[in-house]
NUGU-235552 format. One line per field, with one value per residue (C-alpha): residue number from 1; residue in three letters; x, y, z. Coordinates in nm, 3 decimals, always signed. Example, Ala and Ser with C-alpha at 12.3 -4.5 7.8 and 13.67 -1.06 7.14 Angstrom:
! residues 2
k 1 2
r ALA SER
X +1.230 +1.367
Y -0.450 -0.106
Z +0.780 +0.714
***
This chain:
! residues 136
k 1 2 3 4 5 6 7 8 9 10 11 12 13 14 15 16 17 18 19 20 21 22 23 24 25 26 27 28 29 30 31 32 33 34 35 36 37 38 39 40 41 42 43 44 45 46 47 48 49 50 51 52 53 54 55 56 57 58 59 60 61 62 63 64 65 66 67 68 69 70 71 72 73 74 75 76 77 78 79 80 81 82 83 84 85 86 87 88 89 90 91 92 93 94 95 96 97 98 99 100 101 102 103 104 105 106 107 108 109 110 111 112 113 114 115 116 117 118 119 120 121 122 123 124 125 126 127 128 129 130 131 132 133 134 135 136
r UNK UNK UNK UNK UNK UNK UNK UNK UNK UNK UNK UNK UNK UNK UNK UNK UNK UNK UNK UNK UNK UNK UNK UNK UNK UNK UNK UNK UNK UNK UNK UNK UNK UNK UNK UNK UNK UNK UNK UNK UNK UNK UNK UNK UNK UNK UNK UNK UNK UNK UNK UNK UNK UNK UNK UNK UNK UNK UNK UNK UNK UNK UNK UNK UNK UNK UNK UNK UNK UNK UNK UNK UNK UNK UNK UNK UNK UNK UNK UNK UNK UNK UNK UNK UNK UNK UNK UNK UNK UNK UNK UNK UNK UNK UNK UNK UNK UNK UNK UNK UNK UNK UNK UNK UNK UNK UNK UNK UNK UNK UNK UNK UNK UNK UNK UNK UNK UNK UNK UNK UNK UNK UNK UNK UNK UNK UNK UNK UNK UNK UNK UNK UNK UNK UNK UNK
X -0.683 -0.860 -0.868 -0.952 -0.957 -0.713 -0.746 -0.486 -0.251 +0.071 +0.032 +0.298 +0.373 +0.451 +0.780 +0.731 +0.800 +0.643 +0.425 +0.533 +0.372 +0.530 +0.325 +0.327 +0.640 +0.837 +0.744 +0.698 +0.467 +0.232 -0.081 -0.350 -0.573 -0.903 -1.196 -1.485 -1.858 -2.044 -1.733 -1.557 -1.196 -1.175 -1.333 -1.096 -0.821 -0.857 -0.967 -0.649 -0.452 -0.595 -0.561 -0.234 -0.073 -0.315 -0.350 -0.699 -0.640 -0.576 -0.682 -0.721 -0.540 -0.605 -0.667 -0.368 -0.453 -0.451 -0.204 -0.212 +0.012 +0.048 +0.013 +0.360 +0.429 +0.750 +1.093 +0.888 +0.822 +0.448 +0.177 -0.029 -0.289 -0.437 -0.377 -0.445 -0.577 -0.501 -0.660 -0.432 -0.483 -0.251 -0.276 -0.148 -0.161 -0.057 -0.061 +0.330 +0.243 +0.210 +0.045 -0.089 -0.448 -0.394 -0.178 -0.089 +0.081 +0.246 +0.553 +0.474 +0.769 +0.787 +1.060 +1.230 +1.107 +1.410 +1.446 +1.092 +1.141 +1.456 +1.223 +0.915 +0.931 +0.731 +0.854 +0.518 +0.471 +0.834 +0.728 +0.458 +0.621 +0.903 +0.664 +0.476 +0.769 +0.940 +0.562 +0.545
Y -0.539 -0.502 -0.215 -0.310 -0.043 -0.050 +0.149 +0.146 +0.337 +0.515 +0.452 +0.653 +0.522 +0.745 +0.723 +0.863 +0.487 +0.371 +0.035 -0.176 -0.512 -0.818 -0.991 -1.336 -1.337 -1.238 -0.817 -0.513 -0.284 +0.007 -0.179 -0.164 -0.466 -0.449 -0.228 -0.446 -0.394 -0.170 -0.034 +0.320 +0.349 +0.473 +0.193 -0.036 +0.132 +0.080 -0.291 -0.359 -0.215 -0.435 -0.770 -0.683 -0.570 -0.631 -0.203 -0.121 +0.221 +0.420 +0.809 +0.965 +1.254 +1.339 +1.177 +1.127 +1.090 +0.838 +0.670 +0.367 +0.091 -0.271 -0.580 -0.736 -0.996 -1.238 -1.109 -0.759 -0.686 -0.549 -0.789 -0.527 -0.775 -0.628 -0.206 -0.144 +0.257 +0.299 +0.581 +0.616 +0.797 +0.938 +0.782 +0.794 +0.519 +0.464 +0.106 -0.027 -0.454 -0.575 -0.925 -0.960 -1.169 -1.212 -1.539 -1.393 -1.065 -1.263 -1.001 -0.599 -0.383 -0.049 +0.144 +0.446 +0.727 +0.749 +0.354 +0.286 +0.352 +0.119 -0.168 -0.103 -0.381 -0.201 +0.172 +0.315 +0.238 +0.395 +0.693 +0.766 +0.722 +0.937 +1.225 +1.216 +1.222 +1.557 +1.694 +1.581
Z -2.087 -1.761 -1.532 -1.168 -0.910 -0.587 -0.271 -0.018 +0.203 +0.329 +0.718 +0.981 +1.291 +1.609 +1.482 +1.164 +0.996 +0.694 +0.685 +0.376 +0.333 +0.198 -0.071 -0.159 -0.046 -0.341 -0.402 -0.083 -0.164 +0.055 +0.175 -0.066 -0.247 -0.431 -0.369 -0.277 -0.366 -0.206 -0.033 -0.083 -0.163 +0.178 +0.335 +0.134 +0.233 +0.579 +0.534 +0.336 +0.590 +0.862 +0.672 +0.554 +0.865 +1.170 +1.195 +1.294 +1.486 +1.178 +1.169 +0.839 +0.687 +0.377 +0.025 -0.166 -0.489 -0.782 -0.985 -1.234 -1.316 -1.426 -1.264 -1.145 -1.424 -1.415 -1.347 -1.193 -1.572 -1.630 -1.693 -1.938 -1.931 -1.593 -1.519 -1.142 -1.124 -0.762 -0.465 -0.188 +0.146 +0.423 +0.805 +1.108 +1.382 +1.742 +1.690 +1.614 +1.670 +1.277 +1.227 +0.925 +0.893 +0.509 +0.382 +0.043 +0.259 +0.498 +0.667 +0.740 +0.843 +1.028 +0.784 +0.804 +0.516 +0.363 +0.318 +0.192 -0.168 -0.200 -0.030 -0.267 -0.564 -0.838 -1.026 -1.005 -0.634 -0.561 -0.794 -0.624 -0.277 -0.362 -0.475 -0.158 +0.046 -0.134 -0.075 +0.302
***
């Protein structure tokens, strides 16, 4: 099994709505993708953002931590042949037009805290959602 290592973001609106990305237009997940070379997760984070929802005014709050899970295999069953250890981070933006630059993330939505985890495809990305949200 590989590991690969994912950097990414929960990103607040004015609002106080949650950006969830569409990907490959079958799963919604928080924006995050793979940390490049020579970037930081922090850098990646923010580039992920962008491509996935067109966000580039993003202010950052504080580190959120790290989690791991499995790729999504068919049916939304784990693929265990890929784990994803994932570094999230906490922004804010005053930026509320999404248009994603990335084909394989084609929708973003602005959603409402309470909805988010209901949207989010994967356990481990709603586990970790919820847990931020009873900490907010």
């Amino acid at each position: 099994m590989k590991t690969i290592q994912i950097s990414g973001g929960i990103v607040l609106n004015s609002k106080g709505e949650v950006l969830v990305v569409n990907q490959n237009g079958n799963s919604w997940s928080l924006p995050k993708g793979h940390i490049e070379k020579g970037e930081t997760a922090l850098e990646a984070a923010k580039r992920e953002i962008f491509e996935e929802s067109g966000i580039k005014s993003l202010i950052f709050k504080k580190e959120l931590g790290k989690y791991k899970r499995f790729k999504i295999g068919l049916n939304e069953e784990d693929d265990r042949s890929e784990q994803k250890e994932i570094s999230m981070f906490l922004f804010t933006t005053d930026e509320s037009e999404l248009k994603p630059r990335d084909k394989q993330n084609p929708e973003a939505r602005w959603v409402d805290k309470k909805d988010v985890a209901k949207l989010l495809t994967h356990r481990k990305d709603k586990e970790f959602f919820v847990k931020w949200l009873k900490g907010a």
